[in-house]
N, C-alpha and C positions, 0 to 999 in steps of 0.2 A: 601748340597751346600757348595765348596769350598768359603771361601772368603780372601781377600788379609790381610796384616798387616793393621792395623787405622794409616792413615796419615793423622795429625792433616790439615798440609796447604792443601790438596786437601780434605778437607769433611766440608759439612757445615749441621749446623742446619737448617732445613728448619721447617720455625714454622705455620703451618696452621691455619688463620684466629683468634688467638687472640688477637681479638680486643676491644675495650670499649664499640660499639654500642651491642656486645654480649655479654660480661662477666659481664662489670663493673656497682655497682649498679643504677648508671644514666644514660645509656643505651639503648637502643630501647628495647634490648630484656627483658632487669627488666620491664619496662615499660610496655612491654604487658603481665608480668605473666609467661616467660620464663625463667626458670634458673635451673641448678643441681648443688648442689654438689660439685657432682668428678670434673666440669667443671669448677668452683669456682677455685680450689685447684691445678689446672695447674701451673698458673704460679712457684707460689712459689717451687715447685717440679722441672720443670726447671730448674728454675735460675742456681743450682750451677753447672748443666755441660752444661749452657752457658758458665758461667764465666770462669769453667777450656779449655773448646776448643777454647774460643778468646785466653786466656792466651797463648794457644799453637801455637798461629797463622791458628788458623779456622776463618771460616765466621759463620755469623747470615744472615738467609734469613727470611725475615717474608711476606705471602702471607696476602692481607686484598681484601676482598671480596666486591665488590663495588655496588653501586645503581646508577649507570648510569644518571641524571637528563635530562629530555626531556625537550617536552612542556610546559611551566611554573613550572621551575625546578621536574615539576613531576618524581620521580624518575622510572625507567625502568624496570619493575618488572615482573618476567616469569609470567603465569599465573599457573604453580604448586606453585609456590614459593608465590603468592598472596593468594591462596587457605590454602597452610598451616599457611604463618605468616599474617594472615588481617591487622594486628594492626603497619604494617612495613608503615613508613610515609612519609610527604615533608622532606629532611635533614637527613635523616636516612641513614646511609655508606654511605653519599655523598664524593665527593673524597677530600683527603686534608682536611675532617673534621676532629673534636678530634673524634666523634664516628667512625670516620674509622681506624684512627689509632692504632698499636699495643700497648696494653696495658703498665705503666708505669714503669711495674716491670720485663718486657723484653726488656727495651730499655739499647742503642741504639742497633739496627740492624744496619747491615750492608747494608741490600739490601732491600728495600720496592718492592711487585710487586702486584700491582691491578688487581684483577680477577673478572669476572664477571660470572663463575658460578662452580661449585664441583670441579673438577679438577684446578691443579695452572696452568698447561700447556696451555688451549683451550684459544686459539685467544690472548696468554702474551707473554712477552720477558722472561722469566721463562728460556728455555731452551738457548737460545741465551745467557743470564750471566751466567748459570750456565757454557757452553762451554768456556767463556770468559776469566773465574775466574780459568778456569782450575780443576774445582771441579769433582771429580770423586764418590765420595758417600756422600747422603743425609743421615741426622737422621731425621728420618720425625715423627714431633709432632701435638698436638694440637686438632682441633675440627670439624666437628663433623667425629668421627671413622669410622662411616660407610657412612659419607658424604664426604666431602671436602677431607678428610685423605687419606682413602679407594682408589676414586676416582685418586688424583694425585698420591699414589703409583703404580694404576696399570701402568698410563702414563708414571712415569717415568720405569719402567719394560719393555716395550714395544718399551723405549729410552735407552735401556742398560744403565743406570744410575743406579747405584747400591747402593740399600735405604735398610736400616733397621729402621723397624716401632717400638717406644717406647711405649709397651706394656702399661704403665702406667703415659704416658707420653701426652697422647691422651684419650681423654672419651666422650661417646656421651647422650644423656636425657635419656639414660638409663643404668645402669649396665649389665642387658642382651643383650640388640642391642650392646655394645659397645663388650662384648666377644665372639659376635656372627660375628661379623665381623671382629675382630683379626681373630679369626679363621679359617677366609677365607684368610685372605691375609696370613698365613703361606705358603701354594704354591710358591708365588708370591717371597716372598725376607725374610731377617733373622726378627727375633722379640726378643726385646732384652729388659730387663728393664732400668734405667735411672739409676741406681746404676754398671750394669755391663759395662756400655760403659762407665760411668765415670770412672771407673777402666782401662778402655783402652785408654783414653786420658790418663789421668794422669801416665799411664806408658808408654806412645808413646814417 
């Protein structure tokens, strides 16, 4: 796959679903017994080629994953999504809460966009800013690899949006599912580590 030079102003981070209700240890998901690892250890990995693609004049996108509140703030929950996390509650990704929000050690973003399920595209303005902003290629990070990640890389491929997935940048509850699904998305669009595209901002 041919791909173009990295132009810092037209490419944005897009950070998939790190947020507090999932990572951080007060959390929904600490709270029901959910947590890995490699998923812990995102942020910090991150951070420095955030820092160097704002420095260059790129965007931060962060998608956060929402719980919809109904009937007596119940919040709105798939019934697959009920079956795997039971333990997801009143107040948990409610919107504009701290657990929905991206995490502290990726702020600020630029772009908050509230999704309500895998993909950051179905039924958001996701593609609508990304057109807006003039943004021609994503780095697409974060959680879960073969969920949420997986999911809006193939969408935005399908959007001729031209994404390279951060091999290491991205991890799901497991080391195996999480290489098991890189390895799918090779097809799809480039996979790069967070050390080699830092090397192409910072000489962009």
């Amino acid at each position: 796959m041919t791909l173009s030079v990295l132009e810092p102003a037209t490419t944005a981070l897009l950070i998939c679903d790190l947020q507090n209700d999932f990572i951080h240890r007060n959390g929904a998901y600490a709270r029901g017994g959910q947590s890995a690892p490699e998923i812990a250890a995102l942020p910090a990995r991150i951070r420095p080629l955030l820092n160097a693609l704002k420095a260059k004049g790129g965007m931060v996108i962060a998608t956060q994953f929402t719980l919809v509140p109904g009937r007596g703030a119940e919040p709105l929950i798939s019934p697959h999504l009920k079956q795997l996390r039971p333990f997801l509650a009143k107040g948990d990704f409610a919107p504009a809460s701290w657990g929905n929000a991206t995490v502290d050690e990726l702020q600020p973003v630029d772009v908050a966009i509230e999704k309500i399920a895998y993909s950051a595209f179905y039924m958001t303005r996701l593609e609508w800013v990304i057109r807006k902003l003039g943004i021609t290629r994503l780095l697409a990070c974060g959680i879960v690899t073969n969920g949420g990640v997986a999911s809006t890389v193939r969408d935005a491929h399908v959007r001729d949006i031209e994404t390279i997935v951060l091999e290491d940048g991205c991890a799901a509850f497991s080391p195996q599912v999480h290489d098991t699904a890189i390895n799918a998305l090779r097809p799809v669009g480039r996979v790069a580590t967070i050390a080699e595209m830092l090397a192409e901002v910072q000489a962009a």
